[in-house]
N, C-alpha and C positions, 0 to 999 in steps of 0.2 A: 128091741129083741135081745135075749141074753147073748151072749158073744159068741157060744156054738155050736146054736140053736138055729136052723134050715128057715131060708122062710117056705110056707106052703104058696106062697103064686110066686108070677114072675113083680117085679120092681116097677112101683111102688108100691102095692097095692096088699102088702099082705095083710091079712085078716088080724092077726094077733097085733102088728102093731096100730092097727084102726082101730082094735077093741079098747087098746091103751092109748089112743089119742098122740103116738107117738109117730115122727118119721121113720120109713122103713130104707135102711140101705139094702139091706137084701145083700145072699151072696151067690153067685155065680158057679161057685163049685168049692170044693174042700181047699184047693190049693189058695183059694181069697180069704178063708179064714183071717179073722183079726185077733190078735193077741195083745191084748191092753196091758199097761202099766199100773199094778193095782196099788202100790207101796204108797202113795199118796193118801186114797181113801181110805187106804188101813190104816194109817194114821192118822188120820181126821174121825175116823169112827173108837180110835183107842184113847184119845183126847176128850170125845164127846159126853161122856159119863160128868167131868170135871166139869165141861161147862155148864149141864143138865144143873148142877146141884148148885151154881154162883146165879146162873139166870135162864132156867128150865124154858119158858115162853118165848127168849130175848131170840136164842141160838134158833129154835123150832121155825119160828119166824124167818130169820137170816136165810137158814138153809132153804128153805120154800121159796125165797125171791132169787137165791142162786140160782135154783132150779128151772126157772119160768119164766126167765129172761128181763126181771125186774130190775129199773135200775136206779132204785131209790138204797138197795141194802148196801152194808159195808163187808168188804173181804179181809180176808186173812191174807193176800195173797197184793191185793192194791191198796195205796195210800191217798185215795181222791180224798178229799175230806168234803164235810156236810156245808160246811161252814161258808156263809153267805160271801165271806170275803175272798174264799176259795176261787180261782177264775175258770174253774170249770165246775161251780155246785150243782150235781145234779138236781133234775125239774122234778115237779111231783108225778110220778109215775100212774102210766094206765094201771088199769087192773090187768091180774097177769091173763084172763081170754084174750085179752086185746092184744097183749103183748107177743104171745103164742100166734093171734091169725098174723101179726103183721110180719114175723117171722118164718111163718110157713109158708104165708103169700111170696114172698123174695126166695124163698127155696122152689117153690112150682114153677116159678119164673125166669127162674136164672140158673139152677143145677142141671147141667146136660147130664142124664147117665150114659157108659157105655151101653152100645145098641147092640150091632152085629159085627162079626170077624171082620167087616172091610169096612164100617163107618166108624163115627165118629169115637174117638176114645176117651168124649167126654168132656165136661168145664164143668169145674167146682166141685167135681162128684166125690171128691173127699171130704169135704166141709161139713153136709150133715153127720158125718158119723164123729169128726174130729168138734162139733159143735155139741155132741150128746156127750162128748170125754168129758168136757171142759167141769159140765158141773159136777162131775166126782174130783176133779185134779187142781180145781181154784182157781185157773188160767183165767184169769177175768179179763184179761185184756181183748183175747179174741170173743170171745162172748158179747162185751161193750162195742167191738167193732161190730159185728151180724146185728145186735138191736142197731146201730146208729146208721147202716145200710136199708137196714128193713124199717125205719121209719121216714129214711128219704125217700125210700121206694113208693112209699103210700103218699108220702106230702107233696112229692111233685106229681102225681097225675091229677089231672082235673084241676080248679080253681087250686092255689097255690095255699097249703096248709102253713100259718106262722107259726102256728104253735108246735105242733110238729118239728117242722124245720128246725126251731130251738132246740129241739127235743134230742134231734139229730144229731145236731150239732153236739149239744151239752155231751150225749154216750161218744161220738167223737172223740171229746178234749179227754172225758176219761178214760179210752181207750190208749191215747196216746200218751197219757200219766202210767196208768197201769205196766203198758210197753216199754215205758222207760222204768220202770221198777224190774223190768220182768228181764232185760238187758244188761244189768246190774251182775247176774247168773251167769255164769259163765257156760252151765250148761244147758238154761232155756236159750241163749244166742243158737243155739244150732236146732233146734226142737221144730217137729213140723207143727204146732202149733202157730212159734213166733213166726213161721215166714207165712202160715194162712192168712194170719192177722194183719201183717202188711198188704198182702194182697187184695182182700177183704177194704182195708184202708184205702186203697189203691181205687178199688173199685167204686166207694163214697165220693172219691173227687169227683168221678168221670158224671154220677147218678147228682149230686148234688155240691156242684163247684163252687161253694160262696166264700167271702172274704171271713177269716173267721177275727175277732180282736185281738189287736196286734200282741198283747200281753198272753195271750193263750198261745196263738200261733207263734210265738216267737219263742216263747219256754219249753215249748214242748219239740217244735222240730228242731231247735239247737240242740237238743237234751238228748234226743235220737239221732240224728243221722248228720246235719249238712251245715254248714256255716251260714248259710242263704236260707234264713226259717221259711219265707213264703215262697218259694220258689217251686214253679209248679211240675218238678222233676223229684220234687226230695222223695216223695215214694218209690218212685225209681233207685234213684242212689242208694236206698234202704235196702230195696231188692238186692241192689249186687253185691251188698255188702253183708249181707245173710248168705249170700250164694258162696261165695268166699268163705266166708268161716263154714261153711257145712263140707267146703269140700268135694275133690270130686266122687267119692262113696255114696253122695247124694240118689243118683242118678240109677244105682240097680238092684233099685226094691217098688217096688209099684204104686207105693203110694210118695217114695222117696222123688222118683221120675214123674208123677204127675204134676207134684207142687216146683218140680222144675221146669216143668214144660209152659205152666203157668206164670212164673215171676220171667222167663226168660225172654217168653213170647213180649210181655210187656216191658224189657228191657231194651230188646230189638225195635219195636216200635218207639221208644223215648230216641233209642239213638238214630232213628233214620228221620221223625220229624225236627226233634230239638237238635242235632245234626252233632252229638255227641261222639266219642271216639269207641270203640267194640272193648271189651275188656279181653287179655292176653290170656286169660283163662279159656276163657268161649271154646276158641278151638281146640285145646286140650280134651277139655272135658266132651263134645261133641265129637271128635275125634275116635276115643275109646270106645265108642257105640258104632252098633251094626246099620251101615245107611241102607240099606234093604230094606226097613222098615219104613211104611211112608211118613209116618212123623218126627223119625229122626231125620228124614231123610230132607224133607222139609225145613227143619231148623237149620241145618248146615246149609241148603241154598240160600237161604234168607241171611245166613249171618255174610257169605260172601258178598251179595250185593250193599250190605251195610259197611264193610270193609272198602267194596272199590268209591262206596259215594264218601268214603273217609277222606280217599286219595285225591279224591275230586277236589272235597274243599281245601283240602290242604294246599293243593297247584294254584287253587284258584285264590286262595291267597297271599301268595309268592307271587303269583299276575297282579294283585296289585298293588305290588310295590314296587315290582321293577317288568315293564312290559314288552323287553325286549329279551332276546335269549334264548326265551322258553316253547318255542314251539313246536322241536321236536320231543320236548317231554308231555306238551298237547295232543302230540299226531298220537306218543302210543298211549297215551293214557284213553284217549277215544278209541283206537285200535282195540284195547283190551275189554272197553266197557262196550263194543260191540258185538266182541266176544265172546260177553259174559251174557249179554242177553239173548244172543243166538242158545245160548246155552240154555238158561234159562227157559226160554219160550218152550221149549222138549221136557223139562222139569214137570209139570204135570199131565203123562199121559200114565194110560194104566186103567183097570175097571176102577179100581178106588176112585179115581179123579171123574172117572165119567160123568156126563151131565145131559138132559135134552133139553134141545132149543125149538121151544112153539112161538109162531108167527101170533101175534096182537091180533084178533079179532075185531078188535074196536079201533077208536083210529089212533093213529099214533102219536098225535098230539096230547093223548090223555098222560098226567103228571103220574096217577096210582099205575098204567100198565105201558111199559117202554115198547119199542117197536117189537124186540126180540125179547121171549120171556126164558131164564133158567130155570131149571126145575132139577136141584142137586140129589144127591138122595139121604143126605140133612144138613142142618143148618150151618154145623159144625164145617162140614168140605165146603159149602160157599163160603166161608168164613176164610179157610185156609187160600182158594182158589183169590177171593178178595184180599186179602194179605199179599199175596203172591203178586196179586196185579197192581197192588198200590206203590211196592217196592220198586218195581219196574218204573212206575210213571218218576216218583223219586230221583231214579237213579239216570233218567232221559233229560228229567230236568237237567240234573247239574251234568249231563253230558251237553245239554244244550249252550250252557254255561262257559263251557269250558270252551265250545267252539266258536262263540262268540269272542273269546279272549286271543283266537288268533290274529296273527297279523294277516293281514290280507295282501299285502305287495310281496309275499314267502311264495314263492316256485314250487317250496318241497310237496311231492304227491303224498297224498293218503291213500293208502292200500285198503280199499273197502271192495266186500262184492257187492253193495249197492251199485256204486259208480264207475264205470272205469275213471281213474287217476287223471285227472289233467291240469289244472292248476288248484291251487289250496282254496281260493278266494270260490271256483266253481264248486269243489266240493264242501267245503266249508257249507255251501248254499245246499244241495245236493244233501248230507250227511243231516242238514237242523229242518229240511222240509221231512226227511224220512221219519226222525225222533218226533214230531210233532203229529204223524199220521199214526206212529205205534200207540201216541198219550190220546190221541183221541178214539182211539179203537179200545183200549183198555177200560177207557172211562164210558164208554157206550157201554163194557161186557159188564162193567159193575153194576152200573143203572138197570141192568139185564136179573139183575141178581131182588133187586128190592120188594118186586109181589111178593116171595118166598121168604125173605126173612122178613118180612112185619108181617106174613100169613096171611096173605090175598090169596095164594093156592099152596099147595101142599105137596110132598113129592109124588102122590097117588092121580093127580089132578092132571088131566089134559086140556081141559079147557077152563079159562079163570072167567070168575064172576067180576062182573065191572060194578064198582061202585063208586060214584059221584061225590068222590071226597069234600072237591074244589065249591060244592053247594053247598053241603052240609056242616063242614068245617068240624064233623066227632068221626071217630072212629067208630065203626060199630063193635057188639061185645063180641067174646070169643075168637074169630076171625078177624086177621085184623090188627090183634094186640098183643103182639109177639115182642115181650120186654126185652130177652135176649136178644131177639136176632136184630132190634133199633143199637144195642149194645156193639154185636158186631158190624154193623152198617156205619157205625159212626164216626171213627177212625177215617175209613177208605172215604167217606162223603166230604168232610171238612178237608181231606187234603187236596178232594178234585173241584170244592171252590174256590182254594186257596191256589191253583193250578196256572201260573202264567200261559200255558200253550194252550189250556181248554178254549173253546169254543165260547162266547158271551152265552149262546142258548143252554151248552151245557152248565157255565156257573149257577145260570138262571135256576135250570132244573133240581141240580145240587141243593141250594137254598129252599127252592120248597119240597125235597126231601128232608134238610134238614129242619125243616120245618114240623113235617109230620113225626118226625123220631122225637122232635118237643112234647106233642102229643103222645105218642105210643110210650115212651121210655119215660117222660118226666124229666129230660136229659137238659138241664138250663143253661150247660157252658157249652156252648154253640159257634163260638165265633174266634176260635182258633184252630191250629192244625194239630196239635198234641192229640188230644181222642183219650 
């Protein structure tokens, strides 16, 4: 649609951009208006005449495959080359209908818009509109990334596409070529562009995790981000190092605080699985924000609990090197991280967070509907409530951790309201029976979550339709095959079979959830806790 021009329905559905076979972001009201950067394309339009007249057909050409998400053309803007020796040449390219559905496919599938005043505020929901910049602005980087998503997206469901896959792959390496051109600038490094791109990227790993050759992966993640080229954090690293130069200014413009709430979310997650340190920014910049708002408010609990499992490993590494001494910095360090979860656990009440819980009709051994079913009121707040509850389990772990590391012939009492205080060795036992009933109560409320996000019911639904997954071994269409929501399931599932305290039946069931997010998502790295 032109930039401030109404649409006439509500999002997505407007008529004008259907008649133009275009995506609609739609706006919300005058104050959403977008005001574009046009000094690019006037520039590339006041150049255009000169190339008309050296090679009229060559340029006509070019510009059509920019447009249509082709990734056979060369830019003005990237230095991939053609050239067979090149270790990302791109492959021969669909025709661009193909290239357009598999791009729109991954956008119906994976753009939340915002909904209403108290649901979700949305994932990805700036990507379509910053994905329509691109081809006026030359940014090919991000462009190379959305085709190289949207064709893993297609190639892992169903029998496993190689062709494709390659295909993937190949926009991939040039996206990370491109990126590393585009870094070079001192002022695309801050551009919300470059941090979609990463995130975009971010998102390739999780949809299609494969080993890429060592000569690619190793030029290109050295060349951006991390001395460790395959290390499966370097998009992360990326993220905070985009985050960093952008600043904390970032954060109070709306589409400035969306692509933070985005890269930060998946910051926090690298550092509570790969058990990295918080960056000394976080809380600055979360800080200067109003926590009244439930998704700041949200951020800031989430980075606290990442902060005391910091503390955790850090003791816990000091315990093993010298095992004596340390016990009273064991007592408060549990003291606090009981604290924190008391605290925590009150962290989502409010209508926002509200949820209904329906009792299983069917029996409760079935793997598609767990004893207890949620029913959010979208996908987005079980997303967050599931964040919420994986950090906890997280953070029980390395509490459990830590009380393992006491000495047990130590007298000194722990001051818990669990237990009254009597000797350390009792509570000790006391204090790791308690964390172990919280991890299994959490990981039941997650499992609670899964009809809803792979869309067995809906948030309209009181009563779910049972179907016989375990026989049929397909999903069926429509219901069923919610790309997102196996997206955010996948994260909280791989860390509750990774789960020392869970329960054998719960790893069990974990597994063959993570089983069916192979099917719903196309999702093939499955068998670690990163997500």
């Amino acid at each position: 649609m032109p930039t401030k021009s109404r649409c006439d329905e509500q999002i997505p559905a407007c008529k004008r951009c259907v008649k133009r076979n275009e995506i609609c972001t739609g706006y919300r009201d005058d104050s959403t208006l977008l005001f574009r950067d046009e000094n690019a394309k006037a520039a590339f339009a006041a150049h255009a005449p000169v190339r008309r007249r050296a090679s009229s057909q060559s340029a006509r050409s070019r510009v059509r495959n920019d447009s249509s998400a082709s990734i056979s053309g060369k830019s003005s803007t990237s230095a991939p080359s053609d050239d067979a020796s090149s270790p990302c040449a791109r492959p021969k390219p669909l025709s661009s209908p193909q290239d357009d559905e598999a791009i729109s496919q991954f956008f119906s599938e994976y753009v939340v818009y915002p909904c209403t005043q108290n649901s979700t505020p949305g994932f990805l929901e700036q990507l379509p509109c910053l994905f329509e910049e691109v081809q006026h602005s030359g940014r090919i980087a991000l462009r190379m990334a959305v085709e190289a998503v949207s064709f893993a997206n297609i190639a892992t469901k169903g029998p496993r596409n190689d062709d494709l896959v390659r295909k993937a792959q190949q926009c991939y390496g040039s996206s990370l070529e491109a990126l590393a051109n585009t870094l070079e600038k001192k002022e695309e490094q801050v551009s919300d562009y470059t941090l979609m791109t990463v995130v975009v990227l971010d998102l390739f790993e999780v949809i299609l995790h494969s080993k890429l050759p060592v000569s690619l992966g190793t030029y290109y993640f050295q060349s951006i981000f991390t001395p460790s080229p395959l290390s499966r954090t370097t998009h992360s690293e990326g993220l905070k190092l985009l985050l960093r130069l952008r600043g904390p200014s970032q954060i109070y413009s709306e589409r400035g605080w969306s692509l933070f709430r985005l890269a930060h979310h998946r910051i926090q997650r690298t550092q509570l699985s790969f058990k990295h340190p918080a960056m000394p920014e976080q809380s600055a910049w979360l800080n200067s924000l109003n926590d009244g708002l439930p998704g700041i408010r949200g951020e800031k609990e989430n980075l606290e609990i990442s902060k005391i499992c910091q503390r955790a490993r850090e003791l816990q590494k000091r315990l093993r090197k010298s095992s004596t001494g340390q016990d009273s910095e064991v007592l408060q360090l549990v003291k606090e991280m009981h604290a924190l979860d008391q605290t925590a656990s009150t962290w989502r009440v409010g209508s926002q967070w509200a949820f209904r819980i329906l009792t299983n009709p069917y029996q409760p051994s079935s793997t598609t509907f767990p004893e207890h079913i949620h029913i959010y009121p979208d996908l987005w707040i079980a997303y967050e409530w599931n964040y919420h509850r994986t950090a906890r389990i997280i953070m029980h772990e390395h509490l459990l951790k830590c009380l393992a590391s006491l000495s047990c012939h130590t007298q000194t009492p722990i001051q818990s309201s669990y237990q009254p205080s009597t000797t350390t060795e009792e509570e000790v036992s006391a204090l790791s029976m308690f964390s172990r009933h919280i991890i299994n109560t959490l990981i039941e409320e997650i499992f609670s979550t899964v009809p809803q996000l792979l869309g067995d019911v809906n948030s309209l639904e009181d009563v779910p339709i049972q179907r016989d997954l375990e026989k049929t071994g397909e999903e069926a269409e429509g219901r069923g095959t919610k790309a997102i929501g196996a997206y955010f399931l996948l994260w909280s599932i791989k860390v509750v079979k990774s789960t020392n305290s869970a329960t054998e039946m719960q790893r069990e069931r974990a597994g063959l959830v993570l089983e069916r997010l192979r099917k719903v998502g196309g999702m093939f790295d499955l068998d670690s806790s990163g997500g």
